[in-house]
Short mmCIF file of the C-alpha atoms (twelve columns), coordinates in Angstrom:
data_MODEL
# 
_entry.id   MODEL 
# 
loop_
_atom_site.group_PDB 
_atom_site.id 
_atom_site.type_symbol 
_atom_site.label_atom_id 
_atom_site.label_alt_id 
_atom_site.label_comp_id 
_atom_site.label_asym_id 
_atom_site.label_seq_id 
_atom_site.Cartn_x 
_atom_site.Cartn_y 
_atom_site.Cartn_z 
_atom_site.pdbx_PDB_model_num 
ATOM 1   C CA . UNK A 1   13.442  -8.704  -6.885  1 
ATOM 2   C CA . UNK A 2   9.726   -9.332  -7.459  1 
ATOM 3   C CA . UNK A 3   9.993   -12.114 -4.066  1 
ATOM 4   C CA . UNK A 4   11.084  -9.157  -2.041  1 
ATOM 5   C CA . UNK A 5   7.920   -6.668  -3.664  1 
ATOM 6   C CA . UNK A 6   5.984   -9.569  -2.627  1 
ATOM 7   C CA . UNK A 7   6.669   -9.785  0.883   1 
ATOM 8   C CA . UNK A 8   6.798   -6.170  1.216   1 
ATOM 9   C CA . UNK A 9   3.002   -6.580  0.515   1 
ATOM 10  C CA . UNK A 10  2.255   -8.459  3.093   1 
ATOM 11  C CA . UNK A 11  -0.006  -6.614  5.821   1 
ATOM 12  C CA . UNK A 12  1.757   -6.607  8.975   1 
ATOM 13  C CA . UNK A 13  -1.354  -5.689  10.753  1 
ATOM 14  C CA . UNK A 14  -1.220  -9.240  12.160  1 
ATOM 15  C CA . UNK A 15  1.724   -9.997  13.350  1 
ATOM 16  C CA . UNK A 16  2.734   -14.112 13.557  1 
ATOM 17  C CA . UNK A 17  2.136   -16.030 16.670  1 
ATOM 18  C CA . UNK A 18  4.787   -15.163 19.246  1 
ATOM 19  C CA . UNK A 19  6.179   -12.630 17.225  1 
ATOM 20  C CA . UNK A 20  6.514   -8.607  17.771  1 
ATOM 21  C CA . UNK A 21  3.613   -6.756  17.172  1 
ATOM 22  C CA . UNK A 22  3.519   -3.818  14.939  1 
ATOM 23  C CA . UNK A 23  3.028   -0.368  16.581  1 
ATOM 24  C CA . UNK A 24  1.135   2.233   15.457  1 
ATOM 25  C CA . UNK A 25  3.013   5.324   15.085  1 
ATOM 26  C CA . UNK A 26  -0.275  7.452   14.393  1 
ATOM 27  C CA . UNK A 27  -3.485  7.948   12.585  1 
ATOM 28  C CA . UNK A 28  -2.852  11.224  9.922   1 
ATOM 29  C CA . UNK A 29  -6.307  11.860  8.585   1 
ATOM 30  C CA . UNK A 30  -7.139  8.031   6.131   1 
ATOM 31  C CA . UNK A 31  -3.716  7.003   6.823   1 
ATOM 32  C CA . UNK A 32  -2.143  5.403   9.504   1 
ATOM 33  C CA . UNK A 33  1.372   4.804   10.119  1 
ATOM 34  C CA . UNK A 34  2.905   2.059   11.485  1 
ATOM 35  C CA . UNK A 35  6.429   -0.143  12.272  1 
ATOM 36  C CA . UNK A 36  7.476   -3.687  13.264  1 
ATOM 37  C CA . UNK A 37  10.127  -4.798  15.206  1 
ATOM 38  C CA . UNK A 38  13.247  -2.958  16.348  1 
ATOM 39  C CA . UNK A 39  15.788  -4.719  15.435  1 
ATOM 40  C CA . UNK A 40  18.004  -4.375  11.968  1 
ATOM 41  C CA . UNK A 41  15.275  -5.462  10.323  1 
ATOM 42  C CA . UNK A 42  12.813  -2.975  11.248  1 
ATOM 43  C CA . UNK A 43  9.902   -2.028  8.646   1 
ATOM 44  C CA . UNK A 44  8.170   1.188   9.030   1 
ATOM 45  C CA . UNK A 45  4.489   1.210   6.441   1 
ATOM 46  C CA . UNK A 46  1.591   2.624   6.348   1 
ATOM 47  C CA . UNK A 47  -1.633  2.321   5.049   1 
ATOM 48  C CA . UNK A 48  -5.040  2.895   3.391   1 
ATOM 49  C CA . UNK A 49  -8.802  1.861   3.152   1 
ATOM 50  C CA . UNK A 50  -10.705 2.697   0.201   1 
ATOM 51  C CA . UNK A 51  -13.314 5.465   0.883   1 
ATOM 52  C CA . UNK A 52  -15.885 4.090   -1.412  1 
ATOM 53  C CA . UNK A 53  -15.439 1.319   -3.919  1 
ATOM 54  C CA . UNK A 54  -17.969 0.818   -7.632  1 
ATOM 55  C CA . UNK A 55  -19.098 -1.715  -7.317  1 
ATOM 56  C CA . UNK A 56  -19.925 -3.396  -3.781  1 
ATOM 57  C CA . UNK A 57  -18.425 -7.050  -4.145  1 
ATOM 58  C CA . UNK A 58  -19.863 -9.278  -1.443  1 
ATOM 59  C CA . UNK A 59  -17.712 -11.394 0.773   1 
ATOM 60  C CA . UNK A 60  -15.008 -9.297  -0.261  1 
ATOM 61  C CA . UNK A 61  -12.073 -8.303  2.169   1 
ATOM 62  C CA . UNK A 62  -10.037 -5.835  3.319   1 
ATOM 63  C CA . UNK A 63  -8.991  -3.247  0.042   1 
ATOM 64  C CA . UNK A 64  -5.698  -1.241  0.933   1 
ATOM 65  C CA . UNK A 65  -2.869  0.697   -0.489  1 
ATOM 66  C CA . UNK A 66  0.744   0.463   1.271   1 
ATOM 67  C CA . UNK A 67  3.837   1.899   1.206   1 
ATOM 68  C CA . UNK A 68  6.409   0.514   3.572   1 
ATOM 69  C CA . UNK A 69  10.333  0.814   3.531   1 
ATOM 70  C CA . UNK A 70  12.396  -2.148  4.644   1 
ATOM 71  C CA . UNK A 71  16.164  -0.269  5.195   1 
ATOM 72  C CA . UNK A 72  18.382  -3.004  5.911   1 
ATOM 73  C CA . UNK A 73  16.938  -4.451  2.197   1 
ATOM 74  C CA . UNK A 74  17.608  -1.386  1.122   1 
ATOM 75  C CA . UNK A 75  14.081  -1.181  0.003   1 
ATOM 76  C CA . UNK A 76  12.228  2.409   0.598   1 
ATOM 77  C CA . UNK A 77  8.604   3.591   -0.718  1 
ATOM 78  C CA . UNK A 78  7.038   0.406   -2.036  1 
ATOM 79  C CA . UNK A 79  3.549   0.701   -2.799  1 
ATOM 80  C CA . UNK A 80  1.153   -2.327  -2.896  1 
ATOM 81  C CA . UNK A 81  -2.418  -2.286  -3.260  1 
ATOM 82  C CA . UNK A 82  -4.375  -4.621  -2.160  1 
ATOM 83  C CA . UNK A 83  -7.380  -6.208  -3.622  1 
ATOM 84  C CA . UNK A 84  -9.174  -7.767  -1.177  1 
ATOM 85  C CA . UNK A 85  -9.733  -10.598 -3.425  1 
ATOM 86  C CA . UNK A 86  -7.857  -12.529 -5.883  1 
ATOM 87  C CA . UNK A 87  -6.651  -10.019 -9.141  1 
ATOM 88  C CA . UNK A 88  -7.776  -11.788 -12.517 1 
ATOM 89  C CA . UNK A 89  -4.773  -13.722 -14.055 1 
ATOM 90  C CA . UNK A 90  -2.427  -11.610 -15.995 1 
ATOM 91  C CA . UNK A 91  -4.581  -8.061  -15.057 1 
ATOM 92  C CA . UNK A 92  -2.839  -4.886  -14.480 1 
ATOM 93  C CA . UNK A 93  -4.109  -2.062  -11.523 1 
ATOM 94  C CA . UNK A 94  -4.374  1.461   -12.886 1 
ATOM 95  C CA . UNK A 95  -4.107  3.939   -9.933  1 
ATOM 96  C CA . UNK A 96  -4.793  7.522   -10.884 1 
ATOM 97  C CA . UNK A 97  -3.757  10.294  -8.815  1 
ATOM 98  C CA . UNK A 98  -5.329  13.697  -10.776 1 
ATOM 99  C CA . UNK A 99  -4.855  12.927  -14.303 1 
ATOM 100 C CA . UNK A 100 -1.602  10.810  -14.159 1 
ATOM 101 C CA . UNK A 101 -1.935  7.095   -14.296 1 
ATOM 102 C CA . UNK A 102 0.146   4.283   -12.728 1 
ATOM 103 C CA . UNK A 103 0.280   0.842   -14.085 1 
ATOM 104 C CA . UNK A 104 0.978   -1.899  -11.519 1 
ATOM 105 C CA . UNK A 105 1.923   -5.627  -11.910 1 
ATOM 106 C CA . UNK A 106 -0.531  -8.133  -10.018 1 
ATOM 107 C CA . UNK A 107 -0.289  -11.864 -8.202  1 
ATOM 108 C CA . UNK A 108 -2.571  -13.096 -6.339  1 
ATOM 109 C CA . UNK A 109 -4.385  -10.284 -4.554  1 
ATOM 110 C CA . UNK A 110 -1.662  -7.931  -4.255  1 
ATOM 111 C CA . UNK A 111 -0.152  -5.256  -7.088  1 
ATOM 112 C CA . UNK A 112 2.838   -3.517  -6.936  1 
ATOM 113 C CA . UNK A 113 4.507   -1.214  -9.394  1 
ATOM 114 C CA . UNK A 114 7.894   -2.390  -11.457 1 
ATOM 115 C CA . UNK A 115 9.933   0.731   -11.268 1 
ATOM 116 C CA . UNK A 116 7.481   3.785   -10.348 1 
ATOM 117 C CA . UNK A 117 6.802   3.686   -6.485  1 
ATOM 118 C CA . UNK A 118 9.460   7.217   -6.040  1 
ATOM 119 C CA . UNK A 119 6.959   8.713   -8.880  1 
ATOM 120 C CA . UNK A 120 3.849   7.480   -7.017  1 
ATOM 121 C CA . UNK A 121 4.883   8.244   -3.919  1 
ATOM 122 C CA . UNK A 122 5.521   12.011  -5.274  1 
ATOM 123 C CA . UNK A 123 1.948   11.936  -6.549  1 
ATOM 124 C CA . UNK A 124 0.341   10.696  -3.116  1 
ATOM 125 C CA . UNK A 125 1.833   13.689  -1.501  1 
ATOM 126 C CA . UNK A 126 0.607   16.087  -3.943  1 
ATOM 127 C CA . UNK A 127 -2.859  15.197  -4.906  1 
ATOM 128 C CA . UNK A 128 -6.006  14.827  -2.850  1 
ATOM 129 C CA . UNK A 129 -7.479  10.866  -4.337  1 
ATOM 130 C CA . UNK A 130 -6.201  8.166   -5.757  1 
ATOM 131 C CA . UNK A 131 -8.654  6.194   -7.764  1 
ATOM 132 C CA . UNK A 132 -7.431  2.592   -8.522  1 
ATOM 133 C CA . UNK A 133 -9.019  0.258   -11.406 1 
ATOM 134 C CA . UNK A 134 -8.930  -3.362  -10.793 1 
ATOM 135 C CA . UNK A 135 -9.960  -6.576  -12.343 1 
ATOM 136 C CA . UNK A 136 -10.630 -9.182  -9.844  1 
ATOM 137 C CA . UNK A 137 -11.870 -12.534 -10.797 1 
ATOM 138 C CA . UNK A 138 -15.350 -11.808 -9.467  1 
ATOM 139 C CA . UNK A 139 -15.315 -8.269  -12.065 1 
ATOM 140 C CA . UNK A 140 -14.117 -5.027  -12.675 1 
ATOM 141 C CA . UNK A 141 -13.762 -2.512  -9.537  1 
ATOM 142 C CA . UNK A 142 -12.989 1.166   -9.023  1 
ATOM 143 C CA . UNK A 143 -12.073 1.777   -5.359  1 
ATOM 144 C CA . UNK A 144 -11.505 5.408   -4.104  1 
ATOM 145 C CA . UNK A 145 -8.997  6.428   -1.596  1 
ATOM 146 C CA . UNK A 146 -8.319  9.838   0.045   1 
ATOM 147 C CA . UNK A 147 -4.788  11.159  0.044   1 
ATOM 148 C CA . UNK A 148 -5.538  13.555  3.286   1 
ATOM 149 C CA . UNK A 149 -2.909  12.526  6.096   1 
ATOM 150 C CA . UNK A 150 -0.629  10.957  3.546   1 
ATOM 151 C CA . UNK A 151 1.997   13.558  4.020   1 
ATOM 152 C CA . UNK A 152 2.150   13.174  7.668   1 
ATOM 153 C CA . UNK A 153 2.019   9.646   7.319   1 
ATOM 154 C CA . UNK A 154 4.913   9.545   5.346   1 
ATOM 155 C CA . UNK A 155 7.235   11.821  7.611   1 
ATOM 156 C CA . UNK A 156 6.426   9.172   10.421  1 
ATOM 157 C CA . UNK A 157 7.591   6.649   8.384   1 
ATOM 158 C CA . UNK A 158 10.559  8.151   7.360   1 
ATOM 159 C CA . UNK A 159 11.269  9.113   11.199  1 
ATOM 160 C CA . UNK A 160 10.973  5.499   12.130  1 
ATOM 161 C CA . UNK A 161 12.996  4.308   9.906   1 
ATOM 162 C CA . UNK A 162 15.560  6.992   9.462   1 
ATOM 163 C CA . UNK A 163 15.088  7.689   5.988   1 
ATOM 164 C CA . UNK A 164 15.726  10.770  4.370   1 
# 
């Protein structure tokens, strides 16, 4: 179970040498929607930047929060965040969306939630910012995203995928 959460973190902004390319479905507002291949294996995501992030890390790289579905693994709203930078050993991510907080599970530079991405997903769509706390092993950061276009973002998603 945790394998698959890992590679369901993986950006597919890059796609392998030789391999399909992912296609953008759209940019909604911050977010912007995208799926890979066609086949039965398709993955429809999409995905985040932080707005603003306390405090600047140098030679840090690209922060991001994902949610993709992977239907023929049966596998629908994960979230990951990404770090852009190694987490701290053993850290936990607190992303909180109004005054409800998230705790997610970390490995390497990626988190992911044990059994709460339906529930986070459900607070993306309702509130306007999620701010996520992170330990990396650099220090402590607070990055800010913006919610606005995650609705859409998530209907393209679903279309491309044919989830319900």
């Amino acid at each position: 179970m945790i394998l698959a959460l890992i590679g369901a973190g993986t950006s597919f902004a890059a796609a392998p040498a030789g391999g399909p390319s992912p296609i953008e479905l759209g940019v909604y507002k911050d977010w912007t929607a995208y799926s890979y291949d066609s086949g039965p294996k398709k993955i429809c995501y999409m995905m985040s930047r932080p707005k603003k992030s306390d405090p600047k890390i140098e030679k840090r790289g690209q922060a991001h929060i994902m949610v993709t579905h992977r239907p023929a693994a049966k596998a629908l709203n994960e979230v990951s965040i990404a770090a852009g930078a190694p987490y701290k050993k053993d850290s936990k991510v607190t992303a909180t969306i109004e005054k409800t907080k998230f705790e997610l599970f970390t490995k390497d530079d990626k988190a992911w939630s044990e059994k709460e991405d339906a529930k986070l997903v459900e607070a993306f769509r309702k509130g306007e910012e999620v701010d996520v706390r992170l330990q990396t092993e650099r220090g402590a950061i607070t990055d800010h995203y913006s919610l606005n276009g995650f609705g859409a973002a998530h209907a393209a998603i679903n279309k491309a995928c044919n989830v319900r």
